[in-house]
Legacy VTK file of the C-alpha trace (Angstrom):
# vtk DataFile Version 3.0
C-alpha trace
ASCII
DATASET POLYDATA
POINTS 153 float
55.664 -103.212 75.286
59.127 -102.460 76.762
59.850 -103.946 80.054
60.809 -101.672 83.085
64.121 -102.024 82.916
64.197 -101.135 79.445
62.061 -97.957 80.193
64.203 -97.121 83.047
67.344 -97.265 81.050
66.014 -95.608 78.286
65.063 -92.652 80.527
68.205 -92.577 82.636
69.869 -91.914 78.987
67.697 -89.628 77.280
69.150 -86.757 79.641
72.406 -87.503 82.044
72.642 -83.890 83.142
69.504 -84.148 85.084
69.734 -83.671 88.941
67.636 -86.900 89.075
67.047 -90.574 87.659
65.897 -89.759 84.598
62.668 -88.437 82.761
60.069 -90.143 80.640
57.027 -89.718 78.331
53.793 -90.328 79.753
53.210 -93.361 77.275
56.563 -94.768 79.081
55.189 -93.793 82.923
51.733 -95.854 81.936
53.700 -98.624 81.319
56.333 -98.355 84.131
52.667 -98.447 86.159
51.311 -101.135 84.356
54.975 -103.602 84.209
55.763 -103.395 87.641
52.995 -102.806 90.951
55.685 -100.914 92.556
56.294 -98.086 90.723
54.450 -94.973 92.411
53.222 -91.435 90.526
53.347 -88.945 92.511
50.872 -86.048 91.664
52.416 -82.391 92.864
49.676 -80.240 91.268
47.252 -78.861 93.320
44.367 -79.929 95.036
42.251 -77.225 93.155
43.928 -78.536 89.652
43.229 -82.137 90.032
39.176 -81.125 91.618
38.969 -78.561 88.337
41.115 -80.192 85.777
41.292 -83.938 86.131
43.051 -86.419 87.675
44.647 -89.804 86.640
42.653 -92.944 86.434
44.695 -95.821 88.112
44.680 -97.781 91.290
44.892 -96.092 94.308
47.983 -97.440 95.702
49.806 -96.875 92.193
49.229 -93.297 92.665
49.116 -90.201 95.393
49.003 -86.514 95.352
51.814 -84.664 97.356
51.254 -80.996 96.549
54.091 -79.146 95.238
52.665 -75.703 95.897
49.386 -75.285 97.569
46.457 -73.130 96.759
45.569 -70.625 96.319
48.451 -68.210 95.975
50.892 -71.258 94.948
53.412 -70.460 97.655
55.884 -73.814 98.434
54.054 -76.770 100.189
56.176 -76.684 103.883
55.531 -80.277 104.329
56.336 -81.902 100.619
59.293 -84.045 101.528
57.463 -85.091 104.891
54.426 -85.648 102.961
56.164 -87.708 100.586
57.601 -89.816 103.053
54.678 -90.660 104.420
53.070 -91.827 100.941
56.372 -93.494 99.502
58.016 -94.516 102.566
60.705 -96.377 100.441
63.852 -94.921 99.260
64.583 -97.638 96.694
60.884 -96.926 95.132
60.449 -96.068 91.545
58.739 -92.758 91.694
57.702 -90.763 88.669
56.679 -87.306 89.342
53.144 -85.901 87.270
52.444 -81.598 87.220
50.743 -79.952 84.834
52.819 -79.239 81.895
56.428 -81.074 83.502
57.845 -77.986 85.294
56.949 -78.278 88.959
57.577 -82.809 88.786
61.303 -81.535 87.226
61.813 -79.486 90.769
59.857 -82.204 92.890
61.961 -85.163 91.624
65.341 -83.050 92.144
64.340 -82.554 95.659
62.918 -86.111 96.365
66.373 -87.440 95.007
68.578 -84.702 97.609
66.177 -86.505 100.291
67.635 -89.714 99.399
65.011 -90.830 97.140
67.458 -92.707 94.158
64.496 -93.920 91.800
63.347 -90.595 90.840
61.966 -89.425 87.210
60.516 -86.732 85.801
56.910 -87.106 83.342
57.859 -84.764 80.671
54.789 -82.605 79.409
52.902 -83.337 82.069
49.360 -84.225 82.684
48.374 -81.336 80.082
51.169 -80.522 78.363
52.026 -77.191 76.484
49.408 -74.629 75.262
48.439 -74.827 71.193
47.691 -71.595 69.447
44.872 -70.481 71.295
46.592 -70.950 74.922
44.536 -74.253 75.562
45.769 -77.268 76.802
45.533 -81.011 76.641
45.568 -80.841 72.623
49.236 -80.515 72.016
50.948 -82.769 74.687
50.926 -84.460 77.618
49.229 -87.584 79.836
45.601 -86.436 78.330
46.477 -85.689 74.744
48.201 -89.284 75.029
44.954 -90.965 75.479
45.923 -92.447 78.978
43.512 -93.051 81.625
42.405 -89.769 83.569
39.118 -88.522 84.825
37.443 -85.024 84.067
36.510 -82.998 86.733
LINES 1 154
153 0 1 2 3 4 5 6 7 8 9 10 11 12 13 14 15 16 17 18 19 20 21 22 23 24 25 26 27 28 29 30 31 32 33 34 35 36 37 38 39 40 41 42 43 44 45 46 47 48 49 50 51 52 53 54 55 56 57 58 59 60 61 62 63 64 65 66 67 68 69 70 71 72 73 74 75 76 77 78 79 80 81 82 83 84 85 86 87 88 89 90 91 92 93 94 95 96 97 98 99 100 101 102 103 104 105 106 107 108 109 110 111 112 113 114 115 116 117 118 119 120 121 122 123 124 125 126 127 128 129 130 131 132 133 134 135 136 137 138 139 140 141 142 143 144 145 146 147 148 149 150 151 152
């Protein structure tokens, strides 16, 4: 087990172009959760996805959901960077940022850092990751196909 600092580095360096902290693996996010009480995930899928999909499985104040877009029609959530404030009211906070395949956390982190948010990272692949062959998901990548805690819905 790497500590946090080591994580953090490491994901600060895998990618300095990015408009934010850095981005890491889910394996790495579990363990950012489980080294240091702290650190917050910040769910921006949709209500509907995490009711129909699956959520994560970890203590409730290690993790809240701040829709992205809402449902249906997935037009921008108004509120997200008041919404966020309210559930990570610290701007020094280690937030990592948890969609469905790593697109919509990429767009959430970048505007969570512009707000002044400095700890931001992005969960690459997501809590599903990309589609295999047949245009499922959860078998090729991402939080589930990692075998970290999440419950069905």
């Amino acid at each position: 087990m790497s500590s946090s600092s080591e994580i953090l580095d490491h994901a600060r360096k895998r990618d300095t172009s990015l408009p934010y902290a850095g981005a890491v693996t889910p394996h790495e996010a579990y363990e950012l959760l489980k080294c240091d009480p702290h650190v917050r995930l910040v769910d921006v899928r949709t209500n509907a996805e995490r009711d129909w999909v699956g959520r994560v499985a970890l203590p409730a104040e290690q993790h809240v959901a701040v829709q992205w877009s809402v449902y249906p029609g997935g037009t921008p959530n108004p509120d997200f960077l008041g919404q966020l404030a309210a559930a990570v009211p610290g701007k020094e906070t280690v937030i990592v940022f948890l969609c469905r395949s790593g697109v919509r956390s990429r767009h959430a982190a970048k505007a969570a850092t512009e707000a002044g948010y400095s700890q931001c990272y992005d969960i690459l692949e997501g809590f599903e990751g990309d589609k295999d062959a047949n245009g499922h998901r959860k078998t090729v990548s991402g939080w589930c196909k990692a075998g970290l805690p999440w419950t069905g819905a």
